[in-house]
C-alpha positions in Angstrom: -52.0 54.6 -2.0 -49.0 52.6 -3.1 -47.3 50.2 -0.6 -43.8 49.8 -0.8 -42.0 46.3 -1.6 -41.7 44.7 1.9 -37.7 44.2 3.4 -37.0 40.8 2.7 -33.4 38.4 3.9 -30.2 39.8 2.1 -31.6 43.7 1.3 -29.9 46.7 1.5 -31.0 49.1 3.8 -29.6 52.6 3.6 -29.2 54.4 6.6 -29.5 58.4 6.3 -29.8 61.7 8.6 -32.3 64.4 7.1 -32.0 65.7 10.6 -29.2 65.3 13.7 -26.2 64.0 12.4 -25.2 60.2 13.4 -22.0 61.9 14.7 -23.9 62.2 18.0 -23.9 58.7 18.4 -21.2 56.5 20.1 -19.0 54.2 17.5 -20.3 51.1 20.2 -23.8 52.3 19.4 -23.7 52.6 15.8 -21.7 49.1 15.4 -25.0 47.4 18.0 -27.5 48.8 15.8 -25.9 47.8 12.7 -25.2 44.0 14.0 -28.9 44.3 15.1 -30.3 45.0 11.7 -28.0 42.9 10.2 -29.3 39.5 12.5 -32.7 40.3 10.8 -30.9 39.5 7.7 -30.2 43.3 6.3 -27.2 44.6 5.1 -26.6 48.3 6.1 -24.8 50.6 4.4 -24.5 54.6 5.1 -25.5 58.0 2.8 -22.1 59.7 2.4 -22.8 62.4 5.1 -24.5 60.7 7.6 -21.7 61.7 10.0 -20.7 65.4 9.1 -21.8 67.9 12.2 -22.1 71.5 12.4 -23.3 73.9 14.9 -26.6 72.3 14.9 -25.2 68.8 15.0 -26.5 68.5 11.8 -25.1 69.3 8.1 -25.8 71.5 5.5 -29.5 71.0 3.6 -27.9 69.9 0.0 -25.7 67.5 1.6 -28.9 66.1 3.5 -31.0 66.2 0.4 -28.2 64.7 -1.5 -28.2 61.5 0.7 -32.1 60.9 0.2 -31.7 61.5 -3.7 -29.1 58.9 -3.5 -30.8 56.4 -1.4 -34.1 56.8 -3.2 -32.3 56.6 -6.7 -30.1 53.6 -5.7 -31.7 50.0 -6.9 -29.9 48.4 -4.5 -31.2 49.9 -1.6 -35.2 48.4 -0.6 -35.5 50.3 2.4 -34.1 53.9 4.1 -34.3 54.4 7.9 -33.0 58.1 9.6 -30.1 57.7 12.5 -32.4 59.7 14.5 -34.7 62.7 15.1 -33.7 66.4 15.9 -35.2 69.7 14.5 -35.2 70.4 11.1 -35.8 68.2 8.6 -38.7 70.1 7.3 -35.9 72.0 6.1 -35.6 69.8 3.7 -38.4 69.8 1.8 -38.9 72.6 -0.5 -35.6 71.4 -2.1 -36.8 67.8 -2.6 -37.0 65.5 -6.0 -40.7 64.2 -5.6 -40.7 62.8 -8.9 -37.5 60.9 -8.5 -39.0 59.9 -5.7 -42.4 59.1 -7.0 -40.6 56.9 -9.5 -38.8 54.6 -6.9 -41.6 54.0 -3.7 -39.9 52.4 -1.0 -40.0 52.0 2.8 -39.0 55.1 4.9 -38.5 54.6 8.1 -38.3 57.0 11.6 -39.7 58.6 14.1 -40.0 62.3 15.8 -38.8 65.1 13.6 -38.7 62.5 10.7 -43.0 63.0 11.3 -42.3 66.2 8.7 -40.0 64.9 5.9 -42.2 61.5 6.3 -45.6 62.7 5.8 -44.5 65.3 3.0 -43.2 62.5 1.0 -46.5 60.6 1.5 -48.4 63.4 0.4 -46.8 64.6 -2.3 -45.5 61.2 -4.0 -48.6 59.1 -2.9 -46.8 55.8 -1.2 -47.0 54.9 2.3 -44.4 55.8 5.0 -43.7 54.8 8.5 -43.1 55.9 11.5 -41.4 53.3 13.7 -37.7 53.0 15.4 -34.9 54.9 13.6 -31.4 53.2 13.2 -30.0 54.2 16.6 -33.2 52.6 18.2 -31.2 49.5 17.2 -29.0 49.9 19.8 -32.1 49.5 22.8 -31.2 46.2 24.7 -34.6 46.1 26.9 -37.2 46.0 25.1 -35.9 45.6 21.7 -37.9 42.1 20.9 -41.4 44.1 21.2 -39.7 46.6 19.5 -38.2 44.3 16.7 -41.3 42.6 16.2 -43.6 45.1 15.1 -40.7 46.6 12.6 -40.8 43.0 11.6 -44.7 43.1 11.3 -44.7 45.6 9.5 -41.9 45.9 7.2 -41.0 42.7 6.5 -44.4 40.9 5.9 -47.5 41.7 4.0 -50.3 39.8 6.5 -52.5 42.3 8.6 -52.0 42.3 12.0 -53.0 43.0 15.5 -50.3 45.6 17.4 -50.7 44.4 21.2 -49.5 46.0 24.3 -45.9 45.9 25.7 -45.9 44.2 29.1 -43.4 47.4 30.4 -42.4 50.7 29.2 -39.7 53.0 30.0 -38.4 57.0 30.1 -35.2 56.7 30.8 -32.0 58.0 29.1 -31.2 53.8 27.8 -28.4 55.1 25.6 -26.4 56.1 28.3 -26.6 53.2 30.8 -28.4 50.2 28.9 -28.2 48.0 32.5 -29.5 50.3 35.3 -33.1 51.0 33.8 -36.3 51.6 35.6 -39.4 49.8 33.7 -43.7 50.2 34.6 -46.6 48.3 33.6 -48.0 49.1 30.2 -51.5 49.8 30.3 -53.7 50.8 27.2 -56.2 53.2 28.3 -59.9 54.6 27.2 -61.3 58.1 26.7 -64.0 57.2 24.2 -65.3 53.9 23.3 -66.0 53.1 19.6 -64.9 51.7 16.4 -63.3 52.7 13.2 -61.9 52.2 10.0 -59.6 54.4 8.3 -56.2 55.7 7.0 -53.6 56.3 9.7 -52.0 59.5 9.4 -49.3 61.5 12.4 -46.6 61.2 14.3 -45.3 63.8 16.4 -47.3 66.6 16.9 -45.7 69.6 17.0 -43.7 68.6 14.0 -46.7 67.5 12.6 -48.3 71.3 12.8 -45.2 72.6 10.8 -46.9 71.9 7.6 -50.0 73.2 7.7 -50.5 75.9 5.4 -47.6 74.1 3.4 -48.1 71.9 0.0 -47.1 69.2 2.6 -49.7 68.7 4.7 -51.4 65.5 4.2 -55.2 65.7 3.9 -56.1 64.4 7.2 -60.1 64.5 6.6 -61.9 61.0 8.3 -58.1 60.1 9.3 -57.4 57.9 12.5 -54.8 60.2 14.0 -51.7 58.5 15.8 -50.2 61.6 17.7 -47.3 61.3 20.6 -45.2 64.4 22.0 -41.7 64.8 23.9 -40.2 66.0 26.9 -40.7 69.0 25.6 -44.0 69.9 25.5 -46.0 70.1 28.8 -49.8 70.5 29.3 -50.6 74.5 28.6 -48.4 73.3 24.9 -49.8 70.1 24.1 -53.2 71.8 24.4 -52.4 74.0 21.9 -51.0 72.2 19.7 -53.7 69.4 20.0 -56.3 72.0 19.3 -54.5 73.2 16.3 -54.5 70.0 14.7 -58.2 69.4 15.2 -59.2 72.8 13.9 -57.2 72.5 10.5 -59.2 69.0 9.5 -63.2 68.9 9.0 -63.2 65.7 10.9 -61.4 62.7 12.2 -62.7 59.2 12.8 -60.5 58.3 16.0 -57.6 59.5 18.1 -54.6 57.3 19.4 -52.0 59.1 21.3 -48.5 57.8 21.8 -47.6 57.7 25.7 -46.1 61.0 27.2 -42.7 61.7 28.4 -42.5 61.7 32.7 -40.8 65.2 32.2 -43.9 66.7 29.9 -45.5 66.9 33.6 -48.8 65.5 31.4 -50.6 63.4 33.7 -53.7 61.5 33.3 -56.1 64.8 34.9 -54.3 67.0 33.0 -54.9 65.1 29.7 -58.4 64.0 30.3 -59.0 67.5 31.1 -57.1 68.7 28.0 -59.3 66.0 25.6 -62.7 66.7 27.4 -62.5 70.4 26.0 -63.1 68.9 22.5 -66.9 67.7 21.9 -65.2 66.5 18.4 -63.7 63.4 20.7 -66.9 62.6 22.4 -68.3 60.8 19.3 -64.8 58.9 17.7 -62.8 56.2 19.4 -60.2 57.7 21.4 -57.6 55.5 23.3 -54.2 56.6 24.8 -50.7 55.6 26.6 -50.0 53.2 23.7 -46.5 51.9 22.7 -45.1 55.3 20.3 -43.9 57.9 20.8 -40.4 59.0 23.0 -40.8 56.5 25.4 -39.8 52.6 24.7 -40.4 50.4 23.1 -42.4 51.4 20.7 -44.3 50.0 17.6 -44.4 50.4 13.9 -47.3 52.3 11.8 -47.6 53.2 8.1 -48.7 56.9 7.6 -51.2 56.5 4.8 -52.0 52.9 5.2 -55.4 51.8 6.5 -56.5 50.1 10.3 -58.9 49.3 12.4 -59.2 49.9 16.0 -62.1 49.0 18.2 -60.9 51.3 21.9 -63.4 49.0 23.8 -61.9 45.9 23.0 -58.5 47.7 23.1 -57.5 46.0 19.6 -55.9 48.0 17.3 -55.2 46.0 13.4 -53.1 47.4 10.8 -54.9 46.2 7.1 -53.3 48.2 4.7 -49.4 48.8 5.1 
């Protein structure tokens, strides 16, 4: 698997929207993120129709495709991050270059609905992707060093590393009051001892599960799954999705879910309940409530690169990325 060139002082990072359209976002957010990015030493520049919006509060799938051809083509750009997540990037990709891509591997960067476009491109043009904070996650005041850090980690250094546990998580809306926030202990949990080696591959689940049965399903056999959900999943869902997953792969070597959303309504009985259906999990590491997913902050993982985890010891190290 090919590792990209790591973001170094003084590259250009290209910021694009395969899915919602950064229209949705305030001018005083998109200016925060920007300066954000830009005190790590990046210098951020737009695709050309990163803020048209239509019904969807998206735009139109060439003019989507045409930004990623651009941004992958472009020499000058090291690294690509999405302005955020939405619904239908996977629209995307029977329309996309993979050898212009192939020919010019670097990072690619996001998070929810991204999970589609990001594992496609890893699967079909064999270099690593990630799945970490998109642009407007730049715009997060609390919690943005933990946040920073890992992007940091593992984007803009090449030494493996252990991902550790935020001291406090939130779920609440932060982009529209960034003062009055309500924070809780972090606290790593464990279904299943064990330990593992393996490639990382997920993201968000239900996205995730729109391509099997496509050419862009990555082949997930003896992977260490990372899967998180939204708001908008609940238990009866996440079940069935969860199940689906499982039953299209011959088998996994761990499980590492992202923490839920307060609004999914799944709670710790319902999602014990929900893994102790599976005798797969009885034998892998399985830990869960870690930092990713759609609650903050959250870390930084390559899809396709290689780490260990060891749930007992609650250590999770990235090796290959």
């Amino acid at each position: 698997m090919i590792v990209p060139e790591k973001l170094k002082a003084g590259d250009e990072v290209r910021i694009v929207a395969p899915s919602r359209s950064a229209a949705i976002l305030s001018d005083e957010g998109v200016q925060q993120a920007k300066a954000q990015l830009e005190s790590l030493g990046l210098r951020v520049t737009f695709g050309q129709h990163l803020f048209e919006r239509d019904m969807h509060d998206s735009t139109s799938i060439s003019n989507r495709v045409a930004d990623l051809h651009a941004a992958f083509e472009d020499k000058h750009v090291k690294g690509i991050l999405t302005v955020i997540g939405g619904f239908n990037s996977n629209e995307l990709l029977p329309y996309l270059d993979y050898r212009l891509i192939r020919k010019n591997p670097k990072i690619f960067c996001g998070f929810s609905d991204i999970t589609a476009i990001a594992n496609a491109i890893t699967a079909k043009c064999g270099f690593l992707t990630y799945s970490g904070p998109h642009f407007s996650s730049f715009d997060m005041e609390k919690g943005q060093a933990y946040q920073t850090a890992y992007f940091k980690a593992c984007l803009m250094q090449d030494q493996p590393y252990h991902i550790e546990s935020s001291l406090q998580w939130s779920d609440d809306a932060w982009f529209l009051d960034q003062e009055n926030r309500t924070f809780y202990p972090t606290e790593w949990k464990i279904y299943n001892e064990g330990n593992t080696v393996g490639r990382v591959w997920g993201g968000n689940l239900c996205t995730l599960n729109l391509l099997q049965g496509t050419p862009y399903m990555p082949d997930l056999k003896d992977a260490i799954l990372f899967i998180e959900d939204d708001e908008m999943t609940d238990p009866q869902t996440f079940s069935r999705d969860l199940s689906s997953l499982l039953q299209s792969v011959s088998s996994i070597s761990g499980l590492i879910l992202g923490r839920f959303q307060l609004a999914s309504k799944i709670t710790e009985e319902h999602l014990l309940f929900i893994l102790q259906k599976h005798p797969a999990l009885r034998d892998i590491p399985v830990m869960y409530d870690v930092d990713f997913g759609h609650t903050q902050p959250i870390i930084t993982f390559p899809n396709g690169g290689k780490a260990a985890i060891n749930t007992a010891e609650q250590e999770i190290k990235v090796l290959d990325f």
